[in-house]
C-alpha positions in Angstrom: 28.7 30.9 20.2 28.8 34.0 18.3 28.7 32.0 14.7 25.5 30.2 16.3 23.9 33.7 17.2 24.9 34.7 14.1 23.4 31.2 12.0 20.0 32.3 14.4 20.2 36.1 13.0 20.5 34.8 9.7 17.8 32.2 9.6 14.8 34.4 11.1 15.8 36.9 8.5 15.4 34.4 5.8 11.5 33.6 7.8 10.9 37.1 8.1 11.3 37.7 4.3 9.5 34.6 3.4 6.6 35.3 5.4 6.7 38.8 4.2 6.6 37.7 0.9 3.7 35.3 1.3 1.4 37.8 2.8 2.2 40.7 0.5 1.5 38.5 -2.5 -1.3 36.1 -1.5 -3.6 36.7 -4.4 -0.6 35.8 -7.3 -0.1 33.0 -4.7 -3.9 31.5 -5.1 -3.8 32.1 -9.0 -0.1 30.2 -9.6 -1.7 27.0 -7.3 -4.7 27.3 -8.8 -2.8 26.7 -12.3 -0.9 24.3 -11.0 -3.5 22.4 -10.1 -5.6 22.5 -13.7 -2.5 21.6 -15.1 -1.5 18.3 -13.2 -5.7 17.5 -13.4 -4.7 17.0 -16.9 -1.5 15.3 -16.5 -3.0 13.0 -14.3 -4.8 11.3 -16.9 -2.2 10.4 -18.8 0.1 8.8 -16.2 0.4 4.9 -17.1 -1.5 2.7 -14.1 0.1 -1.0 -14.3 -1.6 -3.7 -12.5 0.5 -6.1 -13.1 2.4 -7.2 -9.7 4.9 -9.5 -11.5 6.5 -6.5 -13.3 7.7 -5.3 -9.5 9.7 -8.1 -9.1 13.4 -7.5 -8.9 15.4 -8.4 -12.8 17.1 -11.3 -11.1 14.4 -13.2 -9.7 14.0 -16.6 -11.7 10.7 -16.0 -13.1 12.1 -12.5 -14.4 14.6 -13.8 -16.4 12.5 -16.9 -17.5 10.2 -14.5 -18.8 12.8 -12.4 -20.4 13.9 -15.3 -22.4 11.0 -16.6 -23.2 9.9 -13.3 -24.7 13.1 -12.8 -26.5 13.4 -16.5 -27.8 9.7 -17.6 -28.4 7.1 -15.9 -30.4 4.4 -17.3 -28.1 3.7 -16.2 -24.4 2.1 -18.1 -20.8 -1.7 -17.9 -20.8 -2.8 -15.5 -19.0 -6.7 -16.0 -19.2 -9.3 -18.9 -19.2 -12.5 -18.3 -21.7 -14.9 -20.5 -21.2 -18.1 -20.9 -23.5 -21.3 -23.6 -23.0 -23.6 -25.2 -25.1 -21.2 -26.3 -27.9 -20.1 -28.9 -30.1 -16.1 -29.9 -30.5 -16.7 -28.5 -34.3 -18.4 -25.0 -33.1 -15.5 -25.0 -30.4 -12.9 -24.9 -32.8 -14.9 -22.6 -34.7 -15.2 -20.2 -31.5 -11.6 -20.5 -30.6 -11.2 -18.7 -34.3 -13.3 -15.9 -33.4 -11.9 -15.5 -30.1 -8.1 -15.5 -31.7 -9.5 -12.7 -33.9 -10.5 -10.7 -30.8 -8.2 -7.1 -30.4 -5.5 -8.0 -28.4 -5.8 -11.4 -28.2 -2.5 -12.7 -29.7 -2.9 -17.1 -29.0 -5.4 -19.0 -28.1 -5.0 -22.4 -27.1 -7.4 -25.7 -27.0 -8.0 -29.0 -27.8 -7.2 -29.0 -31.0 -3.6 -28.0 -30.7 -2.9 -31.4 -29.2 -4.9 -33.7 -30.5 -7.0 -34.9 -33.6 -10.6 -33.1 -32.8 -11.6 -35.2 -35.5 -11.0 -38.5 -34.1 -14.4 -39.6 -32.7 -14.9 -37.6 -28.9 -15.6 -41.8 -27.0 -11.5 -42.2 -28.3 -9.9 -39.1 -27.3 -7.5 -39.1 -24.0 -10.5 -38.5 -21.4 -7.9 -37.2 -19.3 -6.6 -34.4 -22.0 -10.4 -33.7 -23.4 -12.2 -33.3 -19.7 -9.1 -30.1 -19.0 -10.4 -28.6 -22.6 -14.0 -29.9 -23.4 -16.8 -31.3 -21.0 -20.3 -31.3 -20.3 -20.6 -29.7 -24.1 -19.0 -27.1 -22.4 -15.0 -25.8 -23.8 -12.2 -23.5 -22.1 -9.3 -21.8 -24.0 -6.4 -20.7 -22.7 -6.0 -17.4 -23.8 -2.7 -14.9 -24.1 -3.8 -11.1 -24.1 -1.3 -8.9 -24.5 -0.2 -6.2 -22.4 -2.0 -2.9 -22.2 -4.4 -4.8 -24.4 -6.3 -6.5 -21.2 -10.0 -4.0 -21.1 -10.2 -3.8 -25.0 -9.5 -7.8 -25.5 -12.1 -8.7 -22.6 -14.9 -6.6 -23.7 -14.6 -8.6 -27.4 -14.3 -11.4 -26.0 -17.6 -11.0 -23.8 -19.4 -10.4 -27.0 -18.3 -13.6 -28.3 -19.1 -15.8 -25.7 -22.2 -13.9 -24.0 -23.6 -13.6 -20.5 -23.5 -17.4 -19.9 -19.8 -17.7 -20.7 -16.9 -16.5 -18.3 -13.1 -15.4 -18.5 -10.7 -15.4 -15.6 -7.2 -15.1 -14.8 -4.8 -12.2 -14.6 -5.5 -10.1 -17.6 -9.3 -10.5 -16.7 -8.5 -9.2 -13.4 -6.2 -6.4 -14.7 -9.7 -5.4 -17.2 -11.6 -5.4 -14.0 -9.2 -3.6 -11.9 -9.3 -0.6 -14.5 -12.5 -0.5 -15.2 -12.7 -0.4 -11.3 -10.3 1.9 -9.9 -11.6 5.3 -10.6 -15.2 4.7 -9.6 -13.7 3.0 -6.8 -11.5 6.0 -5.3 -14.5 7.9 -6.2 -16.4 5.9 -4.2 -13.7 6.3 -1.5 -13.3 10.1 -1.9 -17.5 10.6 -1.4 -17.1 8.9 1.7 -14.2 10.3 3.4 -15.1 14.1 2.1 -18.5 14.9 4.2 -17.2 12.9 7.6 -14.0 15.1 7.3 -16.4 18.2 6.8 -18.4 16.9 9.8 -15.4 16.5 12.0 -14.0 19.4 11.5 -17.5 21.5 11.7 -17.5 19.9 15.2 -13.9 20.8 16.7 -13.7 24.2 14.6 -15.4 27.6 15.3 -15.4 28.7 11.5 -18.3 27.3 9.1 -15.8 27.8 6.3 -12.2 26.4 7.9 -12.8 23.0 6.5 -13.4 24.3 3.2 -9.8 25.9 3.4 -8.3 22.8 4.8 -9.4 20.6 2.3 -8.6 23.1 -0.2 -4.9 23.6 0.5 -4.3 19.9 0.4 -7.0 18.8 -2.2 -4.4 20.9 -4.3 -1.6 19.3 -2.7 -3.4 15.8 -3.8 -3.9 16.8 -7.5 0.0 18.4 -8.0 1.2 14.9 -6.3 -1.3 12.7 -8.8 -0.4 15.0 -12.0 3.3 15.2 -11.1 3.6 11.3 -11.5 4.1 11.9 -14.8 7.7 11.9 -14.1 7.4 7.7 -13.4 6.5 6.8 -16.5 3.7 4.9 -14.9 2.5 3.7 -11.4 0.4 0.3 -9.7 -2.9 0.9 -9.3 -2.2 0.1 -5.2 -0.8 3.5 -5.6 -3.2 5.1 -7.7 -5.9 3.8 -5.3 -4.3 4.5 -1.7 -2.3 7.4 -2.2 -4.4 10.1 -2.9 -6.4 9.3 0.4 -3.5 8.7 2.3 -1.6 11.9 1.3 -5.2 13.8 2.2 -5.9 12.5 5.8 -1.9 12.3 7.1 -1.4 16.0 6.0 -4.9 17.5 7.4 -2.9 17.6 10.3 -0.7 20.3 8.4 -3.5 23.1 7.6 -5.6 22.3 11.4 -2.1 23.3 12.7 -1.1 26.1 10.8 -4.7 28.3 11.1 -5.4 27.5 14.7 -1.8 29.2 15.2 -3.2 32.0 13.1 -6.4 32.5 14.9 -4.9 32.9 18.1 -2.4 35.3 16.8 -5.6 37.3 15.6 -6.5 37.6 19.1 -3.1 39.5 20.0 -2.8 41.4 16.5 -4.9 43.9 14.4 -3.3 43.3 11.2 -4.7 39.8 9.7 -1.0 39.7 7.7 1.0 40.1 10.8 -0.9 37.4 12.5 -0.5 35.2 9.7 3.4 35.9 9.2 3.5 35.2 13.1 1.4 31.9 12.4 3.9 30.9 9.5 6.9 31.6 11.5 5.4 29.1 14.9 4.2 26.4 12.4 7.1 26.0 10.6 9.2 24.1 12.6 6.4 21.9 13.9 4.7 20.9 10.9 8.1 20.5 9.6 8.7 17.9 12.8 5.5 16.1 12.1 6.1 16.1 7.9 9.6 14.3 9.1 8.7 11.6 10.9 5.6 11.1 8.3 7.8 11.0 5.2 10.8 8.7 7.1 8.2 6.4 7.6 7.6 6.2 4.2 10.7 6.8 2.8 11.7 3.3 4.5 9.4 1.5 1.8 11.7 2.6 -1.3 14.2 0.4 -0.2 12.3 -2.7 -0.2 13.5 -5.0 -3.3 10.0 -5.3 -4.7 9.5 -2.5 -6.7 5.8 -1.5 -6.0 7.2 -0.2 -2.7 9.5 2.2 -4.3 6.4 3.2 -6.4 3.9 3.7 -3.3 6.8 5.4 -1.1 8.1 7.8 -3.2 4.7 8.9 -4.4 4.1 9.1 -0.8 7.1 11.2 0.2 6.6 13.7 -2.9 2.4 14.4 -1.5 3.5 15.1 1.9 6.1 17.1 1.0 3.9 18.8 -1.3 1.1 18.9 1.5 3.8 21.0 3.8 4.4 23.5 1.0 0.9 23.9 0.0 0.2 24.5 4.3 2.9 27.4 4.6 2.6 29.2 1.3 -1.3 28.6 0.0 -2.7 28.5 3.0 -1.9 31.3 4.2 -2.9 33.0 0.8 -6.3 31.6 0.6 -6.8 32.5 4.4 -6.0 36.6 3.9 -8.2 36.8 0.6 -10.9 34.7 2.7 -9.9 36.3 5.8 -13.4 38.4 5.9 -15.6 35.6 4.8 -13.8 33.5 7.7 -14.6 36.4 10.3 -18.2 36.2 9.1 -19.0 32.3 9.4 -17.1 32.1 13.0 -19.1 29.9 15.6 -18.8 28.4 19.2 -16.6 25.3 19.0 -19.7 22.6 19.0 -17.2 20.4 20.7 -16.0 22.3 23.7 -12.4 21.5 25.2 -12.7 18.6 27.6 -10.7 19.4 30.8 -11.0 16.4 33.0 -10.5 13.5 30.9 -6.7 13.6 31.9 -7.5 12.4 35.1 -9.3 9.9 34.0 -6.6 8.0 31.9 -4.1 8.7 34.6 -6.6 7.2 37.0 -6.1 4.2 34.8 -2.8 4.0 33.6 -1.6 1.4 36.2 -4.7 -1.4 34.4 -4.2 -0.2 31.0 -0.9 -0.7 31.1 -0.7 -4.3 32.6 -3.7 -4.9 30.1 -1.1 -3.6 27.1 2.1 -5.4 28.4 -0.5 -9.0 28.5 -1.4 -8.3 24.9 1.7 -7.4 23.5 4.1 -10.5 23.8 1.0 -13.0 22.2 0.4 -10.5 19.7 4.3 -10.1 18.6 4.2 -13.9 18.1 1.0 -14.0 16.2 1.5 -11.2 14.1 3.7 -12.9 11.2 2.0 -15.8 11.6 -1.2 -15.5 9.5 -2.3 -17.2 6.4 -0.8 -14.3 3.5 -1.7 -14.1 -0.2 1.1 -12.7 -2.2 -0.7 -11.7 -5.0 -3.9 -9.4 -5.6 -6.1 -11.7 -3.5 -9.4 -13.2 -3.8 -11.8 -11.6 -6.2 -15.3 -10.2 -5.2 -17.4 -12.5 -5.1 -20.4 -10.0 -6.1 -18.4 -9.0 -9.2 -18.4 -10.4 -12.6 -14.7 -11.4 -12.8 -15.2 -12.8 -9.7 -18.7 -14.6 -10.6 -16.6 -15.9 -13.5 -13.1 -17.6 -11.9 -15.5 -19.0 -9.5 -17.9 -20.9 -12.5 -15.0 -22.0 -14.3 -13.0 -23.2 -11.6 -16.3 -25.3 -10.7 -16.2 -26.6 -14.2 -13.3 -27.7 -14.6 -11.0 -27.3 -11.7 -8.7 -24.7 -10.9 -5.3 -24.6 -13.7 -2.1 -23.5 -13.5 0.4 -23.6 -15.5 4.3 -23.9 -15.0 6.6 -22.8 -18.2 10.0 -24.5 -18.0 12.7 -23.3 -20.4 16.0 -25.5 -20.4 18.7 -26.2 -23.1 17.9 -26.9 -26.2 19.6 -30.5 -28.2 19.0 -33.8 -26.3 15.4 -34.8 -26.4 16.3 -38.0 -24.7 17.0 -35.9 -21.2 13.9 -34.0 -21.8 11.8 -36.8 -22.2 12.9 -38.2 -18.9 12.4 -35.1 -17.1 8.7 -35.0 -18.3 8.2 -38.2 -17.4 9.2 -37.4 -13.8 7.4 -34.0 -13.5 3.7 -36.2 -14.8 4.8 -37.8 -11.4 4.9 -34.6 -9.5 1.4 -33.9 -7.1 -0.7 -32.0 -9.0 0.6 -31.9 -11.9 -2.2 -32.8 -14.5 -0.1 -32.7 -17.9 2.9 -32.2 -19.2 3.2 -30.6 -23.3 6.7 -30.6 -24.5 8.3 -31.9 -27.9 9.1 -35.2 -26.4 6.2 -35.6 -24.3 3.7 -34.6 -27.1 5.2 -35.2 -30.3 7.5 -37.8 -28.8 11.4 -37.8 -29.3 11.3 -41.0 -32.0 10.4 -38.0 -34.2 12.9 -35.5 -35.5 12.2 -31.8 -35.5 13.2 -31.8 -39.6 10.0 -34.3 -40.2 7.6 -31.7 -39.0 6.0 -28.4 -39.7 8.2 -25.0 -38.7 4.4 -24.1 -36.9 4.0 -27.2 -34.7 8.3 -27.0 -33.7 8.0 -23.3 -32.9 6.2 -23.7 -29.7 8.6 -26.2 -28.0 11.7 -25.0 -29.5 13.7 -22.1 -30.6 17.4 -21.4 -31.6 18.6 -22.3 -27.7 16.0 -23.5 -25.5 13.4 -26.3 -25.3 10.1 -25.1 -23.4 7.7 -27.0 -21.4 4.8 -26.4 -20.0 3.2 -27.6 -17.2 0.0 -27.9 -16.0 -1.6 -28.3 -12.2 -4.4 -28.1 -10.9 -3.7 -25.5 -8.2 -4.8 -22.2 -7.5 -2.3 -19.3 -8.4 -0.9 -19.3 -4.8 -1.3 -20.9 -1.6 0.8 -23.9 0.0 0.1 -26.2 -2.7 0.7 -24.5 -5.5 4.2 -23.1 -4.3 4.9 -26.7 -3.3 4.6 -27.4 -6.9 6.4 -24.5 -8.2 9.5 -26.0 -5.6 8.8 -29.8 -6.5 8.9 -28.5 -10.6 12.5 -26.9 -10.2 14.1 -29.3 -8.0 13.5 -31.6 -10.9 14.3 -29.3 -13.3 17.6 -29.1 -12.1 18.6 -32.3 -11.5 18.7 -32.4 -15.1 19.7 -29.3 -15.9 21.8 -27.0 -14.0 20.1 -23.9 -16.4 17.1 -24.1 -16.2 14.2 -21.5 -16.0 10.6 -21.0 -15.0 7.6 -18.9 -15.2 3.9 -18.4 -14.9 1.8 -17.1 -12.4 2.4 -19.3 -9.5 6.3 -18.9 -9.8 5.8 -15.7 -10.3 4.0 -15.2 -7.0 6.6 -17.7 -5.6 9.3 -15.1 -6.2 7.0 -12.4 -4.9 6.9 -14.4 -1.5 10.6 -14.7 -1.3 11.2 -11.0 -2.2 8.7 -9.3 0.0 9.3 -11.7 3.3 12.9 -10.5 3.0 12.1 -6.9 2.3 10.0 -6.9 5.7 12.9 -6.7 8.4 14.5 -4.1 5.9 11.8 -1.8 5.7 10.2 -2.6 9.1 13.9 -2.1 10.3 14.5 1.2 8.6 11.5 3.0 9.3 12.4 2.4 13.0 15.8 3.5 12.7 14.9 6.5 10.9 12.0 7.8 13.5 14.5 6.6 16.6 16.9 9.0 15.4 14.3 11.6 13.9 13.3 11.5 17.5 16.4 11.7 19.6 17.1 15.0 17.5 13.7 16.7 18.6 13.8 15.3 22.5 17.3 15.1 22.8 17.0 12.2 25.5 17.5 8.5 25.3 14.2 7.0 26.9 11.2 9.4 25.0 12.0 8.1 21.7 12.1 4.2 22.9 9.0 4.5 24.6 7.4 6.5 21.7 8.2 3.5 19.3 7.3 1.1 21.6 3.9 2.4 22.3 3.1 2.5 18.5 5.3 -0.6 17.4 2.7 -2.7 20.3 -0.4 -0.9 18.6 1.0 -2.0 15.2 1.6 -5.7 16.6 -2.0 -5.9 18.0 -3.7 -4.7 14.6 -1.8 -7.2 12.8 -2.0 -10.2 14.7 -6.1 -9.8 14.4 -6.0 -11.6 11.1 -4.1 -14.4 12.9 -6.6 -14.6 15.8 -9.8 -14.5 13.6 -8.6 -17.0 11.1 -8.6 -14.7 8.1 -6.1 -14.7 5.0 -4.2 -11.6 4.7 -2.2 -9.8 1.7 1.1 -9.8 2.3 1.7 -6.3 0.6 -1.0 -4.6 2.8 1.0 -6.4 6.5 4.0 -5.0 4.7 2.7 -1.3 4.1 0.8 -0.7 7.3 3.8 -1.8 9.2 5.3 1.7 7.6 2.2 3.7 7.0 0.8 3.1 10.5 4.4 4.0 12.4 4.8 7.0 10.1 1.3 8.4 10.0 0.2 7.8 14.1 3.5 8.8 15.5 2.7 12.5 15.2 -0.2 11.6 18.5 2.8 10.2 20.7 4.9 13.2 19.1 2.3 15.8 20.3 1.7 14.1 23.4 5.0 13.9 25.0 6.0 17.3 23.5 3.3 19.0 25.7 4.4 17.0 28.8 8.1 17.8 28.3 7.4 21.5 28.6 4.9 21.4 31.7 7.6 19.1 33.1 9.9 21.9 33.4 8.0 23.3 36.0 4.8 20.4 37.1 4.8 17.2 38.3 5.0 13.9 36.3 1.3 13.6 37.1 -0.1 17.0 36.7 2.1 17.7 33.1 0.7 14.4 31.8 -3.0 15.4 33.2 -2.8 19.2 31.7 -1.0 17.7 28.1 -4.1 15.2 27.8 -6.4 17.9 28.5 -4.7 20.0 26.2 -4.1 18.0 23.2 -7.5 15.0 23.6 -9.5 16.6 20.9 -6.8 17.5 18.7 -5.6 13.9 18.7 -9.3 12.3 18.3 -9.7 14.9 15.5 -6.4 13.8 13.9 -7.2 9.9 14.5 -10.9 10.2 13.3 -9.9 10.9 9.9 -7.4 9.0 9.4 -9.3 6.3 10.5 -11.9 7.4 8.3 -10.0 7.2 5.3 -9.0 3.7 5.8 -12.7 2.6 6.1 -13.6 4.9 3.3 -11.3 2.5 1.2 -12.2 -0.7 2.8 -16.1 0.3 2.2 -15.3 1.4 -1.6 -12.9 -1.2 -3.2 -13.6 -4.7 -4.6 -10.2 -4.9 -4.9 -9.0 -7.2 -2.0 -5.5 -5.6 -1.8 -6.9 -1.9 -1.3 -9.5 -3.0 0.7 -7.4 -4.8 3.5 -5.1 -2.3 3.7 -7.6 -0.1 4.5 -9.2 -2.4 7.4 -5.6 -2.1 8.8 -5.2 1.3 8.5 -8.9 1.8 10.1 -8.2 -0.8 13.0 -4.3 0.3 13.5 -5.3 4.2 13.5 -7.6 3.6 16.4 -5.4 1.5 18.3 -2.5 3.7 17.9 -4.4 6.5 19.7 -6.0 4.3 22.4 -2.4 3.1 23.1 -1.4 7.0 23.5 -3.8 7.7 25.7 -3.8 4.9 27.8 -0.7 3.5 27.4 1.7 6.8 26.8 0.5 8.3 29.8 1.6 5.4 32.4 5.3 4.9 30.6 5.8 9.0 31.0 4.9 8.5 34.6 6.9 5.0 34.8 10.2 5.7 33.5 10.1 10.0 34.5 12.8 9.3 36.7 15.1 7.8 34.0 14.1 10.5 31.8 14.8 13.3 34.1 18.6 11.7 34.2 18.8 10.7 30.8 16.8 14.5 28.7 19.0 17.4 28.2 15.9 19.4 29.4 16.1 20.3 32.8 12.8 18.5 34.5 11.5 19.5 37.9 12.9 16.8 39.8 16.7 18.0 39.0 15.5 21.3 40.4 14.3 19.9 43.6 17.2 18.1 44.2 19.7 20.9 43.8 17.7 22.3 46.5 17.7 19.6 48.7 21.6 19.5 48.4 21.5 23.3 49.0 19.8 22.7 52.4 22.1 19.7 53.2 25.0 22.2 52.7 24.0 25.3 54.4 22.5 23.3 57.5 
C-alpha cells in the first residue's frame, strides 16, 4: 500500500512539474510547433507517394517472385498500358509506334509488327492476331512505362496521339491518380474545414475556440505528413485518407481539453492555474480515448498486405501526435490567446438538451428488438458482397476513365498472363501452349514455340527476336485474355493458366495484373479475421482495464461491432461492388474511431450508478453527454463525405461512404441501442464491476434489516 501511495506521490509530482512547465513557457511552446510545422510543410513534399498496389504484396506471393525473376532475367517487362490511335494506315502505325517508343519513360512498345510480316498484304494476315492490334484503321500498342516514369511518359504520349486517341491501364491510372491526389484532398480539406467551423460555432460559446482546435491539430496533421519522411515513401490511400482521418478522430482531443479549462476558469482567477488544472483532468481521459483510437489502428500493421502497415502506422504516429499537440500546444496557444478568447465568448447557440434521455429510454425496449432483427441478416451479408481487389472502376467523367472505356469498346478488354518456366525442352513448352490457346478466354498465346515454332533452333535466329522468350534459365510466355483486370472471370483464368502450368512444370511462375490482383485477393481475405480479430482483442482488453468489469466491455463491442455489420452489409443489399481494401479498413477505422461514444457513454453512467438508478444514470449520462457525441459524430461523419464528395478515385471515395454511413450508425446504435443493454444486463454488471453500484448497497441493507429484525 504504502509503495502505491508513494508511485501516486510520485506521479502527480511529475504532472505538477509538467503542467508547470507548459504554462510558464507557452510562448517558446507556440514558436518551437510553429517551426516544427514549416519544417515538416517542406518535408512533406518530398515523401515518395506509390500508387502501385502490387508492390504491397507480401515477397512470397507468386506473382512477387515471378516478377522478381522476370526483372532480374529478362530485359523486357509486362505491359502496363494500352495506347490507342485512329485514323491510320498499318505503315503510319508502325511509324507511330516509333514515336511512341521514343516517348520519356517509355521503355517497349509492342504491336503488330513484332509478330508478324506488316508487309504481307492486310486481306492475308491472321484476322484473329490483326483485329487484337489493328481494326477499323484504328491500332493499339501495348505499352511498358517505367516506374516513377508514369505522369511524364503519359503526357508525351498524349501529344502523339491527340485528343481522339486514348491510353489506359495501370500506369495511366497511376498518371491520373497523381495528377489527382492533391487537388483531390484539397477538395476534401475545403469541404470538411467550414462544416467543422460551423459545428463547432454552434456547440461552443467562443467565436475563436474553433480556430484553436483546428490549430492544435492542423499542426498535429502537418508534423504527422512531413514526418513520413522516415518511410521512404507511402500509397496514395494514405496520402489521401490520413490527413482527414487523423483531423476529425483527434478533434475530440482539443474540444476535451479547453472545455475542462473553461470550467476551471469559473473556479480560478489565474488563467495558468486553470489551465494546469485542465491539463492535469484531461490527461488521463484523452489518454483513454487516444488508446482505444490507436489499438484500433494499430491492429492494421499486422495485416500481410503491406499498405495496411503503411496506413496504420501513419495512423498511430498522427494520433499520437494529435494527444501531444492537445496537452502541450494547446494549452500554450490558449494562455497567449486567452484575452482574445475572453473577448469573442458567446451563448452556446445550441443549448444543452435535457430531456432527450427520456426519450431514448422511452424507446430502448423497440430499438433494441429493431437492432437484434437487423443484426443476424446483416452479419451474413456483410462478407458477402461483390469486392474489387484492386483500385476499382475509374471515373467515368475523367479522361483516363473516358479512355479505358473507348478502347475497351474497340477492341475488347486485354489481359495479359506472363508465364516463366524452365528453360531447355521446347517440345514440353509447345504442348503447354497448345493447351492454354484451349483455356476460356484466352485469345493468344506468344512464346518461342508457339510463335517462332520449336522446328526452329534458337542459334538460327537473331539474339533480338530470342531475347524476349528466353534468357540464361527461363522460357517466358505470355498470355493473352480477354478479361478485365479482376472479377470472377479473370481470376478463373489466372487459376485455369497455373493449373496447366504445373502439370508441366512443377516451377513455374506467373505475373501480370490479374495475377497480381489474384494474390491481392488471397492475401487481404486472410488478413481480415487477423486484423478484424486483433482490433477486438486489443479494445476488449483496453476496456476491461478502464471498467474493470466483465460485461461493459462485451456490450461496448457489440454495440459497435452490429453498427459496423449493418454499414457493411449495405453494399450487399443494394447490389453494389465494393473494394475490398476499404471493407478491410473501415472494419478497423470505424471500431477504433466511434468507440470513444460508447466509451463516454457508459463512463457517465458508471459513476451516477454509484448512487442513481439504472434508469435515471442512463437518462442524466444522455442528457449529459447528447451534444458532445452528435458534435464528435458530425465530423467525423463529415470527413468521410468530404472524401467521398472530392475523390475520383474509387478506393478513397468508398471508404469514405463507409466511414460517413458507419459514423452515423455507430452513434444511433449508442443512443438507442447502448442505453437498453446498460438497463438489460445492470444486474449482471452490478455482480460482475469492481465498482460498487447502487443495487449492492441496497442489498446490504436489506440483509441488515433481515438481521436485526
Amino acid at each position: 500500500m504504502k509503495i502505491n501511495q508513494q508511485h501516486v506521490a510520485e506521479s502527480e509530482q511529475v504532472m505538477d512539474r509538467l503542467t508547470k512547465w507548459i504554462t510558464k513557457h507557452a510562448k517558446l511552446i507556440v514558436i518551437v510547433f510553429v517551426i516544427l510545422s514549416l519544417i515538416c510543410a517542406g518535408l512533406f513534399f518530398t515523401v515518395k507517394v506509390n500508387y502501385d498496389m502490387t508492390q504491397y504484396l507480401p515477397e512470397n506471393a507468386q506473382s512477387t517472385v515471378a516478377l522478381k525473376l522476370m526483372t532480374d532475367e529478362f530485359a523486357s517487362a509486362v505491359p502496363n498500358a494500352r495506347v490507342m490511335m485512329p485514323n491510320l494506315t498499318i505503315t503510319e502505325a508502325a511509324e507511330i509506334k516509333q514515336e511512341i517508343a521514343a516517348a520519356p519513360g517509355v521503355t517497349e512498345v509492342m504491336w503488330l509488327d513484332d509478330i508478324a510480316d506488316i508487309k504481307t498484304p492486310e486481306e492475308m494476315l491472321d484476322k484473329s492476331l490483326l483485329n487484337q492490334y489493328y481494326k477499323d484503321s484504328t491500332a493499339v500498342y501495348d505499352v511498358v512505362i517505367a516506374p516513377d516514369m508514369e505522369v511524364k511518359a503519359t503526357n508525351a504520349i498524349y501529344k502523339i496521339i491527340g485528343e481522339d486517341g486514348g491510353i489506359s491501364g495501370m500506369a495511366a491510372n497511376i498518371a491520373y491518380s497523381q495528377n489527382q491526389i492533391m487537388t483531390e484532398v484539397m477538395g476534401a480539406v475545403s469541404i470538411l474545414l467550414p462544416a467543422i467551423i460551423i459545428i463547432l460555432l454552434l456547440t461552443t460559446n467562443s467565436w475563436i475556440s474553433p480556430l484553436l482546435f483546428l490549430s492544435t491539430i492542423g499542426v498535429a496533421v502537418i508534423i504527422n505528413m512531413g514526418t513520413n519522411v522516415i518511410f521512404g515513401s507511402i500509397s496514395y490511400v494514405t496520402q489521401s485518407v490520413s490527413p482527414i482521418l487523423q483531423l476529425a478522430v483527434s478533434l475530440d482531443y482539443a474540444i476535451f481539453l479547453l472545455g475542462s479549462f473553461e470550467r476551471f476558469r469559473k473556479t480560478e482567477k489565474d488563467a495558468a492555474t486553470a489551465m494546469q488544472l485542465a491539463i492535469k483532468e484531461s490527461f488521463v481521459s484523452i489518454a483513454a480515448s487516444a488508446a482505444t483510437t490507436v489499438l484500433g489502428f494499430l491492429a492494421l500493421v499486422f495485416m500481410r498486405f503491406g499498405i495496411g502497415s503503411d496506413l496504420g502506422m501513419n495512423l498511430v504516429k498522427g494520433v499520437a501526435l494529435s494527444y501531444i499537440s492537445a496537452i502541450v500546444f494547446l494549452p500554450a496557444l490558449t494562455l497567449c490567446c486567452v484575452k482574445l478568447l475572453d473577448k469573442t465568448t458567446h451563448k452556446r447557440i445550441i443549448p444543452e438538451i435535457k430531456k432527450l434521455g427520456n426519450v431514448f429510454v422511452k424507446i430502448r425496449i423497440p430499438a433494441l428488438l429493431m437492432v437484434v432483427l437487423l443484426v443476424v441478416p446483416c452479419f451474413l451479408a456483410q462478407s458477402r458482397s461483390d469486392f474489387f481487389y484492386g483500385n476499382g472502376v475509374p471515373a467515368p467523367d475523367s479522361r483516363y476513365g473516358q479512355d479505358t472505356i473507348k478502347i475497351n469498346e474497340k477492341f475488347g478488354e486485354n489481359t495479359q498472363i506472363v508465364l516463366l518456366v524452365p528453360k531447355g525442352d521446347i517440345g514440353r513448352e509447345a504442348q503447354m501452349c497448345s493447351e492454354l490457346q484451349e483455356v476460356p478466354h484466352v485469345t493468344a498465346v506468344m512464346s518461342y514455340a508457339s510463335t517462332v515454332g520449336s522446328s526452329i533452333p534458337t542459334e538460327f535466329l537473331s539474339k533480338d527476336i530470342v531475347k524476349n522468350f528466353y534468357s540464361d534459365n527461363y522460357s517466358r510466355i505470355i498470355v493473352n485474355t480477354d478479361t478485365g483486370e479482376e472479377g470472377g472471370h479473370a481470376f478463373e483464368v489466372v487459376e485455369d493458366v497455373r493449373n496447366v502450368a504445373s502439370k508441366y512444370y512443377e516451377e513455374n511462375y506467373s505475373c501480370g495484373m490479374s495475377a497480381n490482383l489474384y494474390d491481392m485477393k488471397d492475401v487481404v481475405q486472410g488478413d481480415t479475421p487477423v486484423v478484424n480479430g486483433l482490433a477486438i482483442v486489443f479494445i476488449l482488453l483496453t476496456l476491461l482495464i478502464s471498467f474493470r468489469s466483465l460485461t461493459l466491455p462485451v456490450i461496448l463491442i457489440f454495440v459497435i461491432e452490429s453498427a459496423i455489420w449493418i454499414n457493411l452489409s449495405t453494399p450487399y443489399f443494394t447490389d453494389t461492388p465494393l473494394v475490398y481494401l476499404g471493407y478491410l479498413v473501415i472494419n478497423t477505422v470505424q471500431l477504433g474511431a466511434t468507440i470513444d461514444y460508447a466509451i463516454l457513454l457508459t463512463d457517465g453512467y458508471v459513476v451516477r450508478r454509484r448512487s442513481m438508478y439504472s434508469i435515471d444514470a442512463v437518462k442524466g449520462t444522455i442528457n449529459d453527454n447528447i451534444i458532445s457525441i452528435i458534435t464528435s459524430g458530425l465530423i467525423l461523419s463529415t470527413a468521410g463525405i468530404s472524401l467521398n464528395l472530392s475523390s475520383s478515385m474509387e478506393i478513397v471515395r468508398e471508404l469514405g461512404m463507409l466511414l460517413f454511413r458507419g459514423t452515423l450508425l455507430s452513434m444511433a446504435m449508442v443512443l438507442l441501442a447502448l442505453p437498453a443493454l446498460l438497463i438489460l444486463f445492470d444486474g449482471a454488471t452490478a455482480r460482475l464491476t469492481k465498482f460498487p453500484f447502487l443495487i449492492k448497497e441496497r442489498e446490504k441493507k436489506e440483509k441488515n434489516k433481515t438481521g436485526e429484525a
